[in-house]
C-alpha positions as protocol buffer text, in pm:
chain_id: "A"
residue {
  index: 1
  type: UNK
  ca { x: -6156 y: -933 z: -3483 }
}
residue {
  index: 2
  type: UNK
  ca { x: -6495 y: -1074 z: -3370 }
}
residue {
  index: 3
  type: UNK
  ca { x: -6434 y: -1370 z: -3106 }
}
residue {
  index: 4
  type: UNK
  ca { x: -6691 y: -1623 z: -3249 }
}
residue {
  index: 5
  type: UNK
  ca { x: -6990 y: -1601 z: -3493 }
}
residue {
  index: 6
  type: UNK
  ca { x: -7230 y: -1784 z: -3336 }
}
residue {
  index: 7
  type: UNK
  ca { x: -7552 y: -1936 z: -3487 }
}
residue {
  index: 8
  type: UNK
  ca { x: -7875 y: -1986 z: -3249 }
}
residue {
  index: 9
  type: UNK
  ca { x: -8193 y: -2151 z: -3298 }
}
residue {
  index: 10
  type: UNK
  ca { x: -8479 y: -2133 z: -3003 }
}
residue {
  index: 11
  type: UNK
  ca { x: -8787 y: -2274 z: -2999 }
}
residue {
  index: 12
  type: UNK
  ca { x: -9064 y: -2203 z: -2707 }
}
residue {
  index: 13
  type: UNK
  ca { x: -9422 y: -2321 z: -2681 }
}
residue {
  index: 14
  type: UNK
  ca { x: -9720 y: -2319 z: -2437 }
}
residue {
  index: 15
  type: UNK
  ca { x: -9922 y: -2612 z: -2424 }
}
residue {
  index: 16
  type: UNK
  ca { x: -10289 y: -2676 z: -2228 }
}
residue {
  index: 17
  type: UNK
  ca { x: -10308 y: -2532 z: -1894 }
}
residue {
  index: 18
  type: UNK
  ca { x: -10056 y: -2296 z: -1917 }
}
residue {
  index: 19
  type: UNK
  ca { x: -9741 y: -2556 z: -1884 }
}
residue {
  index: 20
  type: UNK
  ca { x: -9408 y: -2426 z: -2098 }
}
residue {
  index: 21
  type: UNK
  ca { x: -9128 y: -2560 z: -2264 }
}
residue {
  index: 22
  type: UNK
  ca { x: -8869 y: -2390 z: -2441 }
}
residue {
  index: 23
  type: UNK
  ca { x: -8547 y: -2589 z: -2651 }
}
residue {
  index: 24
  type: UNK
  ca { x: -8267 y: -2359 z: -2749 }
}
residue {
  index: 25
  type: UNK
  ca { x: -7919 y: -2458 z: -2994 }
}
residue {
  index: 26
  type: UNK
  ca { x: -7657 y: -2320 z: -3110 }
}
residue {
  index: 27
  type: UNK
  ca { x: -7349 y: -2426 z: -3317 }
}
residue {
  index: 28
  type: UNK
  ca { x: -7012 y: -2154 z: -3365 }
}
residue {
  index: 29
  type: UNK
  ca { x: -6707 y: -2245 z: -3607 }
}
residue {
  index: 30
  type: UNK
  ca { x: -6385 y: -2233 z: -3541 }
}
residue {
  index: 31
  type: UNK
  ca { x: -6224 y: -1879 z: -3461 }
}
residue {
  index: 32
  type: UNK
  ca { x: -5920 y: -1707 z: -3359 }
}
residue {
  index: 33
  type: UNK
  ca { x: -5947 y: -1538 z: -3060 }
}
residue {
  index: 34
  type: UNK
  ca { x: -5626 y: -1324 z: -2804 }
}
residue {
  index: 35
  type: UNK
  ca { x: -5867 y: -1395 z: -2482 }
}
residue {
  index: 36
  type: UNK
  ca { x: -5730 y: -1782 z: -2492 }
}
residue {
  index: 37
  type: UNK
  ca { x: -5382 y: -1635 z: -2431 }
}
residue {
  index: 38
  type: UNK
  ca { x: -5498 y: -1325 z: -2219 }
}
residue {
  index: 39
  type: UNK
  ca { x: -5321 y: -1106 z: -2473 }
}
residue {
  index: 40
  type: UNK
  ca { x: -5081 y: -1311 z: -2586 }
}
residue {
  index: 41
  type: UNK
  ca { x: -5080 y: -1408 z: -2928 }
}
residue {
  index: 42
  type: UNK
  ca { x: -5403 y: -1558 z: -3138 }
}
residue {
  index: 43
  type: UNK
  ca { x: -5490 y: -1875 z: -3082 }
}
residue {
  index: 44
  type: UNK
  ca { x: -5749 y: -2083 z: -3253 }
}
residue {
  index: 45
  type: UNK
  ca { x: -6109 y: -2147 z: -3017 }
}
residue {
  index: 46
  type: UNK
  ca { x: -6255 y: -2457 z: -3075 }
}
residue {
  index: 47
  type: UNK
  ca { x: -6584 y: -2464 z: -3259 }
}
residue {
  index: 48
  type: UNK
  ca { x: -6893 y: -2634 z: -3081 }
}
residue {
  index: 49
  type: UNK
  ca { x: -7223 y: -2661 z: -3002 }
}
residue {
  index: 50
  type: UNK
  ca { x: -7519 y: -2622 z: -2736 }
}
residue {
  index: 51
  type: UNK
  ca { x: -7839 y: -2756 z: -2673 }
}
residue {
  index: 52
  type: UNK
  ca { x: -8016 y: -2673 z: -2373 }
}
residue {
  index: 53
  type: UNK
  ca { x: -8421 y: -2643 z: -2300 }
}
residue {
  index: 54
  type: UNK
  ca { x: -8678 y: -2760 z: -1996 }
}
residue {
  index: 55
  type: UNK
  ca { x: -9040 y: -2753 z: -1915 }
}
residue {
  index: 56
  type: UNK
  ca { x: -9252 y: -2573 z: -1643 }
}
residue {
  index: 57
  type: UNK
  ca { x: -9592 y: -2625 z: -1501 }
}
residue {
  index: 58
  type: UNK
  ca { x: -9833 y: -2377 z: -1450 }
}
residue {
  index: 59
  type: UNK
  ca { x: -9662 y: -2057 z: -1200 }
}
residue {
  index: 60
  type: UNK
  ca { x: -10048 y: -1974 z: -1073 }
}
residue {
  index: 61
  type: UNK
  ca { x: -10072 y: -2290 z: -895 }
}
residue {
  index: 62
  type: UNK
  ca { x: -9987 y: -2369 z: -510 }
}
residue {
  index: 63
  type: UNK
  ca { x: -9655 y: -2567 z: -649 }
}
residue {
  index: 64
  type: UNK
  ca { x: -9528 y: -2512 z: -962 }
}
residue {
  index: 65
  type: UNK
  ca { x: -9194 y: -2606 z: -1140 }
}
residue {
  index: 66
  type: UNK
  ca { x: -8934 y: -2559 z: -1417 }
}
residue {
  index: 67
  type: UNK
  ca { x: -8631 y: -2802 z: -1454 }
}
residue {
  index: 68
  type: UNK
  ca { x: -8423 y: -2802 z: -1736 }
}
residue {
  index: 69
  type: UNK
  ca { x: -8067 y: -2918 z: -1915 }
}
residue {
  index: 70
  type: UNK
  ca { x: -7825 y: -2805 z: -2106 }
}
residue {
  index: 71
  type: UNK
  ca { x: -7548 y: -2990 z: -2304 }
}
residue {
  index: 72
  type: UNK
  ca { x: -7235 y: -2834 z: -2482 }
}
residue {
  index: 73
  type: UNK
  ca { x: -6954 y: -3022 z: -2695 }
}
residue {
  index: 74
  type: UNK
  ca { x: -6599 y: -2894 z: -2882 }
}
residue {
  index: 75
  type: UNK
  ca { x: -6463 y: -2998 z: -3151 }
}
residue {
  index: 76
  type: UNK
  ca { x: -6158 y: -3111 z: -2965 }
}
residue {
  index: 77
  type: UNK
  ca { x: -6352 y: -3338 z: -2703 }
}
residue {
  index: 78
  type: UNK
  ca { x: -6401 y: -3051 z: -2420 }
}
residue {
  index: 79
  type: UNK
  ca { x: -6794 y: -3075 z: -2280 }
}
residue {
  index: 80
  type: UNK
  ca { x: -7017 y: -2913 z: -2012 }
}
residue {
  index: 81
  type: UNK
  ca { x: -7380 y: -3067 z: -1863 }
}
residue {
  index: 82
  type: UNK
  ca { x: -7588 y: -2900 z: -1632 }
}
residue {
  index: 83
  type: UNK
  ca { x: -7899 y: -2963 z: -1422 }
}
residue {
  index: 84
  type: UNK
  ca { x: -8101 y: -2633 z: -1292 }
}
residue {
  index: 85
  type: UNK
  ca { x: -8457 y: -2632 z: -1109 }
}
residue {
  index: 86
  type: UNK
  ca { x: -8690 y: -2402 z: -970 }
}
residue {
  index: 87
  type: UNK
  ca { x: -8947 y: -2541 z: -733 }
}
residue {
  index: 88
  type: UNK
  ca { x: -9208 y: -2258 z: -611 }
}
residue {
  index: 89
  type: UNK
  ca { x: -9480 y: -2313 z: -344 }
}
residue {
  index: 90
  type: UNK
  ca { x: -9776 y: -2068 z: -217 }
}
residue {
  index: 91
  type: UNK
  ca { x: -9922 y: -2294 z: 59 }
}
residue {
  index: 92
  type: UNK
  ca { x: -10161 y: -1981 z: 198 }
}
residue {
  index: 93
  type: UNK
  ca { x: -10122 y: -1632 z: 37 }
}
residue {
  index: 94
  type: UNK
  ca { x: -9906 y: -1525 z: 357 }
}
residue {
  index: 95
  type: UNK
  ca { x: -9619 y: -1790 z: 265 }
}
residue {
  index: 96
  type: UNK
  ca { x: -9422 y: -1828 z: -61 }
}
residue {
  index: 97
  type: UNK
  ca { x: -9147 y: -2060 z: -83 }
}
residue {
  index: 98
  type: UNK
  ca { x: -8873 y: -2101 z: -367 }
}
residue {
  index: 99
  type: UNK
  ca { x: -8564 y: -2332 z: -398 }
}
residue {
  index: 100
  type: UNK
  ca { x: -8370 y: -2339 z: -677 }
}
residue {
  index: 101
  type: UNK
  ca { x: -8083 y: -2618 z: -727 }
}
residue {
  index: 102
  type: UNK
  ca { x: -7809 y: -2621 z: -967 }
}
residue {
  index: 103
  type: UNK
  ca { x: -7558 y: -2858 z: -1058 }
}
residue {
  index: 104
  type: UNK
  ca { x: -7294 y: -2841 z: -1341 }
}
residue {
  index: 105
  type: UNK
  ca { x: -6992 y: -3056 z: -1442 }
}
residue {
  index: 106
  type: UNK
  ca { x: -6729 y: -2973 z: -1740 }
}
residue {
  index: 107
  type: UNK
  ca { x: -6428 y: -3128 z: -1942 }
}
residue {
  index: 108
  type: UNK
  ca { x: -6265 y: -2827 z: -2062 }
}
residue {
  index: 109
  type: UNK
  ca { x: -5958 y: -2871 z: -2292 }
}
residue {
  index: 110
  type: UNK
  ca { x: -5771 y: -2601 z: -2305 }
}
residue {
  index: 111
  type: UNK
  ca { x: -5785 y: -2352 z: -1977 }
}
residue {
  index: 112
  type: UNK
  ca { x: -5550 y: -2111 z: -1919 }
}
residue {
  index: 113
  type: UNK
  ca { x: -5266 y: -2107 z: -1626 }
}
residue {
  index: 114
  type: UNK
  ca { x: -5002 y: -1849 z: -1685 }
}
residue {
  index: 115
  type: UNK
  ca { x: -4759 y: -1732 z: -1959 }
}
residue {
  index: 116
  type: UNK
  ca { x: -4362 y: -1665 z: -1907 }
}
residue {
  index: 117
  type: UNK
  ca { x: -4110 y: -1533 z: -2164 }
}
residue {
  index: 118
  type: UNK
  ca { x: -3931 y: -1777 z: -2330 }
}
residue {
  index: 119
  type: UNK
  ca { x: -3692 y: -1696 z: -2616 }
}
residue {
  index: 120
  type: UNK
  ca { x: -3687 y: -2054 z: -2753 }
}
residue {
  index: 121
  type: UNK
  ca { x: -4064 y: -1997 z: -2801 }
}
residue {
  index: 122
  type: UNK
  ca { x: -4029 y: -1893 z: -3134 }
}
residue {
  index: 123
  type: UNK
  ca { x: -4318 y: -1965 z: -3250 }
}
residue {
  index: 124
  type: UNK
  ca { x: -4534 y: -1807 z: -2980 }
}
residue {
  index: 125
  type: UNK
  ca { x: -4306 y: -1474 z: -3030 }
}
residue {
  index: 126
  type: UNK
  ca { x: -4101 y: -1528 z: -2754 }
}
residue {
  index: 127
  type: UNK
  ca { x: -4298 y: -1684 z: -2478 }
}
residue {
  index: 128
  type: UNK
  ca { x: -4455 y: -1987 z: -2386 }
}
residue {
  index: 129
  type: UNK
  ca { x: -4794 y: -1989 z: -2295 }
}
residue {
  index: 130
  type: UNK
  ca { x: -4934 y: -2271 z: -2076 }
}
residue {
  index: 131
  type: UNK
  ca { x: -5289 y: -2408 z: -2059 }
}
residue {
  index: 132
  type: UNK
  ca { x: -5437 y: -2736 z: -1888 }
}
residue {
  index: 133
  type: UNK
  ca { x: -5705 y: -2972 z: -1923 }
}
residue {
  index: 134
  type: UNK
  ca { x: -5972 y: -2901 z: -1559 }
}
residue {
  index: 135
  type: UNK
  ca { x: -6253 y: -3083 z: -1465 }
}
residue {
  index: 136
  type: UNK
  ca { x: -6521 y: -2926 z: -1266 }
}
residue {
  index: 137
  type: UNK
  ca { x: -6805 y: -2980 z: -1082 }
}
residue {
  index: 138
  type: UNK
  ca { x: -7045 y: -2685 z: -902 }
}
residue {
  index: 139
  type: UNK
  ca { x: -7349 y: -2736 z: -675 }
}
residue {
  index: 140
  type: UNK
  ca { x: -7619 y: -2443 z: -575 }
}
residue {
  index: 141
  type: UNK
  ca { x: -7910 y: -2471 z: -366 }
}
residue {
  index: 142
  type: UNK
  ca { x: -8046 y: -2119 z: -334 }
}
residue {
  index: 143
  type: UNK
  ca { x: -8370 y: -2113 z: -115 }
}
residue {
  index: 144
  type: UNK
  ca { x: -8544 y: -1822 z: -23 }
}
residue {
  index: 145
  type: UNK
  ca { x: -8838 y: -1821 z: 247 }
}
residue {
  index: 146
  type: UNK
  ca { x: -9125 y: -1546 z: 238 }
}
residue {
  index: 147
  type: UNK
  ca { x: -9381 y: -1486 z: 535 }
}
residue {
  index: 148
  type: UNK
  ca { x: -9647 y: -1258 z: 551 }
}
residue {
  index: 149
  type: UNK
  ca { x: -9773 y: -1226 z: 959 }
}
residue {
  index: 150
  type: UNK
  ca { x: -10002 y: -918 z: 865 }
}
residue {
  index: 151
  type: UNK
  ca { x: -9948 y: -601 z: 636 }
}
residue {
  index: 152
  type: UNK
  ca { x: -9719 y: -428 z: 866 }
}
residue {
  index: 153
  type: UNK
  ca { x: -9485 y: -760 z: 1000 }
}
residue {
  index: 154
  type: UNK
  ca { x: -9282 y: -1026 z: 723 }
}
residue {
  index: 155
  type: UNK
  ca { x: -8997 y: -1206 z: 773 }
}
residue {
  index: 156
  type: UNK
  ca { x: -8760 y: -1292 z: 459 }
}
residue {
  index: 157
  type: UNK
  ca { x: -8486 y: -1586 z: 502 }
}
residue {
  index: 158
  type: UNK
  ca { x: -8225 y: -1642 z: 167 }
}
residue {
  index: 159
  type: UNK
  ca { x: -7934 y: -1928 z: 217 }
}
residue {
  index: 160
  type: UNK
  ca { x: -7728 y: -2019 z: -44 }
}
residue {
  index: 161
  type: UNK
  ca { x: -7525 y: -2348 z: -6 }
}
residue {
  index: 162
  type: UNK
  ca { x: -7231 y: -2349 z: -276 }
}
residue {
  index: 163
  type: UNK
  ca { x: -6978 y: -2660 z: -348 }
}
residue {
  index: 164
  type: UNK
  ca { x: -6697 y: -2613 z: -640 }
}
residue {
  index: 165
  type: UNK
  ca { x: -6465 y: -2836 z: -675 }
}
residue {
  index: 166
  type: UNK
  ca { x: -6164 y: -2814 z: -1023 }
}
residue {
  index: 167
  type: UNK
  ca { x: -5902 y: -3120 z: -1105 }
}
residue {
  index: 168
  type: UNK
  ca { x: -5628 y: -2969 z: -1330 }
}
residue {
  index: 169
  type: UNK
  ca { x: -5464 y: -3253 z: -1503 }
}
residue {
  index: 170
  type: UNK
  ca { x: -5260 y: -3286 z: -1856 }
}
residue {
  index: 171
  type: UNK
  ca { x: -5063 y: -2937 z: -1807 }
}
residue {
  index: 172
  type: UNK
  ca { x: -4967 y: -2863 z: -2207 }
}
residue {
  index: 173
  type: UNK
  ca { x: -4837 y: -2540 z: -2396 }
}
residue {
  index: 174
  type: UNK
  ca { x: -4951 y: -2377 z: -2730 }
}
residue {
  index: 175
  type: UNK
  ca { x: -4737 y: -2549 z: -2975 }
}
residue {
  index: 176
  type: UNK
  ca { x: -4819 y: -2282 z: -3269 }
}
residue {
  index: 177
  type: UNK
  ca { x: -4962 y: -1939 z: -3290 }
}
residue {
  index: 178
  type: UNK
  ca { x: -5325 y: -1911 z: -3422 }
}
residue {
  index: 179
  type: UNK
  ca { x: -5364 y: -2303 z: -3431 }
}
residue {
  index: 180
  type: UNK
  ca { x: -5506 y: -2542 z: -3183 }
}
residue {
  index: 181
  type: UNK
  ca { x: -5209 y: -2751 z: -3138 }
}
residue {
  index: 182
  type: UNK
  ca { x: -5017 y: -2823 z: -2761 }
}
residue {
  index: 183
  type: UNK
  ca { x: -4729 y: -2988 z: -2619 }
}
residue {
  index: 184
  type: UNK
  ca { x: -4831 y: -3202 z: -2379 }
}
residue {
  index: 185
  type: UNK
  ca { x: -4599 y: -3238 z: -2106 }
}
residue {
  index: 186
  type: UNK
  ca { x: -4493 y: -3635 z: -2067 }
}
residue {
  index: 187
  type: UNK
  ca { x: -4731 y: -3692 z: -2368 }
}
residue {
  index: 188
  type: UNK
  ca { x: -4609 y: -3546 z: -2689 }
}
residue {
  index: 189
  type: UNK
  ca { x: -4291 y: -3665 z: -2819 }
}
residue {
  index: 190
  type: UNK
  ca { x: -4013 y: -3588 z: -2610 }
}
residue {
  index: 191
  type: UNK
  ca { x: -4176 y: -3391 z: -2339 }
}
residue {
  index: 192
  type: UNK
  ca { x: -4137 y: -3495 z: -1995 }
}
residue {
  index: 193
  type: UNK
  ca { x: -4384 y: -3395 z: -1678 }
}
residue {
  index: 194
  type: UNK
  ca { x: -4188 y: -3457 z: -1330 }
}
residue {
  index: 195
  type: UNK
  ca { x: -4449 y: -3388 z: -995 }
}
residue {
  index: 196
  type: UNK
  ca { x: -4302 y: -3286 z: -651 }
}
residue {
  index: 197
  type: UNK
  ca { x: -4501 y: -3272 z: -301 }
}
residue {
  index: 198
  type: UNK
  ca { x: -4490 y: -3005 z: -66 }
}
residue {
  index: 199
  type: UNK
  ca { x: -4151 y: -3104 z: 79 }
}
residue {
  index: 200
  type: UNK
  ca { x: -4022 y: -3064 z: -311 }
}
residue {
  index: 201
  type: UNK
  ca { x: -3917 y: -3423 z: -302 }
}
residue {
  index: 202
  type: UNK
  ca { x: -4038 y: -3599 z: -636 }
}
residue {
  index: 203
  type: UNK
  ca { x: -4336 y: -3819 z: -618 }
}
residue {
  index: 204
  type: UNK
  ca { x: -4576 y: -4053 z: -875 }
}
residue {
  index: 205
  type: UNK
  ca { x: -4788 y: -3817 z: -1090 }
}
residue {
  index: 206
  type: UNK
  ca { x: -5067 y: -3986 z: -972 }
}
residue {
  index: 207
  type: UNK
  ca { x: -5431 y: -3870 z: -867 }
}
residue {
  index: 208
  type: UNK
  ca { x: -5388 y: -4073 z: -518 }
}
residue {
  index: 209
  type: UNK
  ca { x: -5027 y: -3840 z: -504 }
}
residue {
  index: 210
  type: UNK
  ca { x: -5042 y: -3527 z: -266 }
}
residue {
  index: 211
  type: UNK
  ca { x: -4868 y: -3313 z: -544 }
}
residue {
  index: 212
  type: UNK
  ca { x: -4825 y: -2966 z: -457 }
}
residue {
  index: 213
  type: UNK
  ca { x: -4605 y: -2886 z: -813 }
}
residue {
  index: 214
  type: UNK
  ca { x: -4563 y: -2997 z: -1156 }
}
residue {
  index: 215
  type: UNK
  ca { x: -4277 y: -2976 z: -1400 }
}
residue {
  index: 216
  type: UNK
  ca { x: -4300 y: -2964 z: -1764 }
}
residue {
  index: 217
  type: UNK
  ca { x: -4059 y: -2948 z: -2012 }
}
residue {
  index: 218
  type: UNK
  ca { x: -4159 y: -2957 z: -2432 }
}
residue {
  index: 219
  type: UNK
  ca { x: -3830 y: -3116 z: -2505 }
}
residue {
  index: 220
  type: UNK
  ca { x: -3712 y: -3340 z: -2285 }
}
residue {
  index: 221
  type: UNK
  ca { x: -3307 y: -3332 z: -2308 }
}
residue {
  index: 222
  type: UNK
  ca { x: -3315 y: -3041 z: -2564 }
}
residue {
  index: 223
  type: UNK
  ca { x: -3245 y: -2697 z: -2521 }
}
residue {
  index: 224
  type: UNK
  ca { x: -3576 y: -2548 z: -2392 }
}
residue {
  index: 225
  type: UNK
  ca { x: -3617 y: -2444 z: -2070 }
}
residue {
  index: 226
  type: UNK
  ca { x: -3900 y: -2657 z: -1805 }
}
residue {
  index: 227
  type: UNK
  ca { x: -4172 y: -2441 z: -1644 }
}
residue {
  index: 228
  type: UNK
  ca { x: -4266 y: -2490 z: -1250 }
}
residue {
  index: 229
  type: UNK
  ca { x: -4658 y: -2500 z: -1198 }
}
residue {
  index: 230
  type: UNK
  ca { x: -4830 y: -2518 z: -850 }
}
residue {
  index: 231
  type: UNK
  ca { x: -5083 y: -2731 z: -879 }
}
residue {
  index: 232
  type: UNK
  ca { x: -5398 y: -2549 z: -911 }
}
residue {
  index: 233
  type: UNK
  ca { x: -5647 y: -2805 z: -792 }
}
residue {
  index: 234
  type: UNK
  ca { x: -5888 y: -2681 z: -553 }
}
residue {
  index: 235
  type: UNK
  ca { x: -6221 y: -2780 z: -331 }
}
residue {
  index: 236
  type: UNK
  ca { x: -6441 y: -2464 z: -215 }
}
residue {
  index: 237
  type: UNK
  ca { x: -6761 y: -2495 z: -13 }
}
residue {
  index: 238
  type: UNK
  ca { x: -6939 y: -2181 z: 130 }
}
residue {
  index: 239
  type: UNK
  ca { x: -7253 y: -2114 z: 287 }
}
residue {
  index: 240
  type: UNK
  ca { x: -7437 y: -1766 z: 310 }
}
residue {
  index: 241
  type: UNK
  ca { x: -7767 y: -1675 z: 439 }
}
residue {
  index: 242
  type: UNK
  ca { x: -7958 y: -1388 z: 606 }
}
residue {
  index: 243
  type: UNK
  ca { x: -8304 y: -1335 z: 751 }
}
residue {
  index: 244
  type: UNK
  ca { x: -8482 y: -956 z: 717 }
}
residue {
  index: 245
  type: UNK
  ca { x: -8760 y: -959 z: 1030 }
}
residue {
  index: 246
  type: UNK
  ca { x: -8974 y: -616 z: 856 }
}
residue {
  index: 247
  type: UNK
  ca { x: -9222 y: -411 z: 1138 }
}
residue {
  index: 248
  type: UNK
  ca { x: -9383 y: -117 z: 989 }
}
residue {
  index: 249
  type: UNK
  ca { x: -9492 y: 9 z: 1381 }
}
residue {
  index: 250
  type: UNK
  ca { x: -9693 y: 361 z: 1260 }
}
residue {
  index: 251
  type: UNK
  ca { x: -9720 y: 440 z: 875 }
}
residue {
  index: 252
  type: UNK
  ca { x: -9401 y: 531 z: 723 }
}
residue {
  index: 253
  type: UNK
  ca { x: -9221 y: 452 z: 1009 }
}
residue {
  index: 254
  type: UNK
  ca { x: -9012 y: 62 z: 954 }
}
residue {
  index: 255
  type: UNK
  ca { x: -8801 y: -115 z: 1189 }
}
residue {
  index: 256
  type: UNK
  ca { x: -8567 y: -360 z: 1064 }
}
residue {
  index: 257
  type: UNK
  ca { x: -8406 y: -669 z: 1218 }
}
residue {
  index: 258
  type: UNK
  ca { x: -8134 y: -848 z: 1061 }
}
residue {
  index: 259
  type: UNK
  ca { x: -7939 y: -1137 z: 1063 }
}
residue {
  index: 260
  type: UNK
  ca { x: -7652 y: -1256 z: 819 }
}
residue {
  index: 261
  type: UNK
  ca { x: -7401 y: -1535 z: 806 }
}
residue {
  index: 262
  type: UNK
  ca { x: -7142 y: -1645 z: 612 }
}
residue {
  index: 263
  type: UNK
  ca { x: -6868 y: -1925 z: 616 }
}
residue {
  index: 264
  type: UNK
  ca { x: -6681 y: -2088 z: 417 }
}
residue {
  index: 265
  type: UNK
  ca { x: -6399 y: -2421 z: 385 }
}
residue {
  index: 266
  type: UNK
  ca { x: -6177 y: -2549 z: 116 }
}
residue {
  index: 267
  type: UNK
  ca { x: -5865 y: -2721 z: 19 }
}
residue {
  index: 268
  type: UNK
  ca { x: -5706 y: -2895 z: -245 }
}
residue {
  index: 269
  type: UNK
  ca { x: -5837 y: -3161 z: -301 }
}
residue {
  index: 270
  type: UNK
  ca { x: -6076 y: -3190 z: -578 }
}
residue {
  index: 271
  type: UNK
  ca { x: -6275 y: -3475 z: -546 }
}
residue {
  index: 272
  type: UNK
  ca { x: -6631 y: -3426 z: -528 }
}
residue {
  index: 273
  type: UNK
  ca { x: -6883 y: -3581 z: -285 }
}
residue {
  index: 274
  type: UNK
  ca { x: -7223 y: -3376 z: -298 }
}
residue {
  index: 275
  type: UNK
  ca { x: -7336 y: -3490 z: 27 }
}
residue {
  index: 276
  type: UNK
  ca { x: -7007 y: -3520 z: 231 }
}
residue {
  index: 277
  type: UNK
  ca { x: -6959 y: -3143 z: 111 }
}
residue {
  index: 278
  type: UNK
  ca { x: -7265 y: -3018 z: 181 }
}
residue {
  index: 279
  type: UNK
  ca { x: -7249 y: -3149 z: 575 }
}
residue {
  index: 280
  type: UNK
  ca { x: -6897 y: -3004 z: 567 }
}
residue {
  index: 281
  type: UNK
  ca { x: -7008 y: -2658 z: 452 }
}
residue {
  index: 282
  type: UNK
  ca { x: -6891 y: -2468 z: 788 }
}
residue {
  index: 283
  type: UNK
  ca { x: -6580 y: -2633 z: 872 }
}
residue {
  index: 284
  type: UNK
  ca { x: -6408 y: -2314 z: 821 }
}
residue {
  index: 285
  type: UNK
  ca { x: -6450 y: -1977 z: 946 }
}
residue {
  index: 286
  type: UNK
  ca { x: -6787 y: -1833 z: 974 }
}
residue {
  index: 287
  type: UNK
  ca { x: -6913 y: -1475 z: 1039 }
}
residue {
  index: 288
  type: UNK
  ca { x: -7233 y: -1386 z: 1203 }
}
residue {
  index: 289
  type: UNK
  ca { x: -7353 y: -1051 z: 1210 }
}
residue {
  index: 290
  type: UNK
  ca { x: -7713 y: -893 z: 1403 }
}
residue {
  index: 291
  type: UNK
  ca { x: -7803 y: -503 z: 1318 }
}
residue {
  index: 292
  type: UNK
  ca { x: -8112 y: -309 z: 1380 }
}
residue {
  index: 293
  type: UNK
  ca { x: -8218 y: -26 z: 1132 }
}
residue {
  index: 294
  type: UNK
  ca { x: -8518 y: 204 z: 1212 }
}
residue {
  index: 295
  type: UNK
  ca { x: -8654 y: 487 z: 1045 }
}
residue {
  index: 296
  type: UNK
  ca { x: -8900 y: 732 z: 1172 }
}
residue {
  index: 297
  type: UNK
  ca { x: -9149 y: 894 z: 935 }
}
residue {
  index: 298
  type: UNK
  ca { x: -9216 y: 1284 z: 1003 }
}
residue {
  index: 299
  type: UNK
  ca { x: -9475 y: 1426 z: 837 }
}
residue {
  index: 300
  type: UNK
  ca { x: -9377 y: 1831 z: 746 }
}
């Protein structure tokens, strides 16, 4: 069975001195898809629709730019926004520089967790499959350096500064095979969510609440069974660069020095602050390595 049918329309144009814009939608219907339950049984994906497009200047000038957007929406009130950009600058022919940021944020509705059997599940076919609600945000700002000394000597320098941050929230299990309905945990009906911190003593399910595990259960009093989830929230920042010093010292003949770094921090709490993360981006453990490559050319 085909996942979605999906209907596109894009539009591009060039206007007077070579500046660009391009404008792109698409809508898909409803559709029952097995990749919402990883398997499991169908279950119904909710239809939506995308708009995205941006503009550029003209890529044979000193600076030129593209920035553009893109906007998706569900029928069941899940969304997704983005900002992207790339900035490119030739100040002499010897020097090209390009930095491309990205940030996205998303509402999504139904994201998967995990699956258990469950023979009161009966109509999920003997197990209960558990999704969430997740809010996420994601920064990017990939720059990439380019010097030219003479033919024979360039330097190269990529870093890539990454923040992610997801807020799991409104924990909820597929109510009926094939349709888009849930069980809400301490929403729908009878249902009851319970939260616990690390020391398993039970606490406020609140967003100001250190809670290290939920605990739903679709019925309340009755005879189902609760589920135990660890709560999945989590706050990554990473940082990852290397510089590439290139000597070509006789024809054919290259000597490479290198440099690469890495580190990385997180946690779990998902609360995003662009700039507080991005100073923070080596709290954790970093790496830092130095080789040398050469290569002789010998003409037979």
């Amino acid at each position: 069975m085909r996942d979605a049918l999906q209907y596109n329309v894009n539009l591009s144009s060039i206007f007077l001195n070579n500046w660009n814009a391009d404008a792109h939608f698409s809508i898909a219907p409803r559709v029952q898809s097995p990749v919402l339950t990883r398997g499991g049984p169908l279950a119904a994906k909710p239809a939506f629709w995308n708009v995205s497009g941006g503009a550029g200047t003209d890529t044979r000038r000193i600076l030129a730019t593209y920035e553009g957007a893109y906007y998706s929406h569900n029928e069941i009130g899940g969304w997704g926004a983005g900002w992207f950009a790339s900035i490119g600058m030739r100040p002499t022919q010897a020097i090209t520089v390009s930095v491309q940021p990205s940030y996205s944020v998303s509402d999504s509705k139904v994201q998967y967790i995990t699956s258990e059997a469950d023979a009161t599940a009966t109509r999920t076919f003997g197990s209960r499959y558990v999704f969430s609600e997740v809010k996420q945000n994601t920064l990017d700002l990939t720059t990439r350096l380019n010097v030219t000394f003479r033919p024979d000597l360039s330097l190269q320098f990529y870093t890539q500064p990454f923040v992610a941050t997801a807020d799991y929230h409104n924990f909820k299990e597929l109510a009926r095979a094939g349709s888009l309905e849930h069980i809400i945990y301490g929403r729908t009906g009878v249902s009851t969510l319970r939260c616990f911190n690390a020391s398993s003593s039970e606490v406020a399910c609140s967003p100001r609440t250190a809670v290290a595990s939920f605990v739903g259960d679709p019925d309340g009093a009755g005879p189902r069974p609760s589920i135990q989830i660890d709560n999945p929230n989590f706050s990554t920042r990473s940082l990852s660069g290397n510089a590439v010093l290139r000597w070509e010292y006789r024809p054919g003949s290259t000597l490479f020095l290198v440099w690469t770094t890495n580190c990385s921090a997180g946690g779990a709490n998902p609360l995003f602050r662009a700039a507080d993360d991005v100073r923070r981006l080596c709290q954790g453990p970093s790496n830092n390595v130095f080789a040398l490559k050469a290569n002789y050319w010998i003409n037979l």
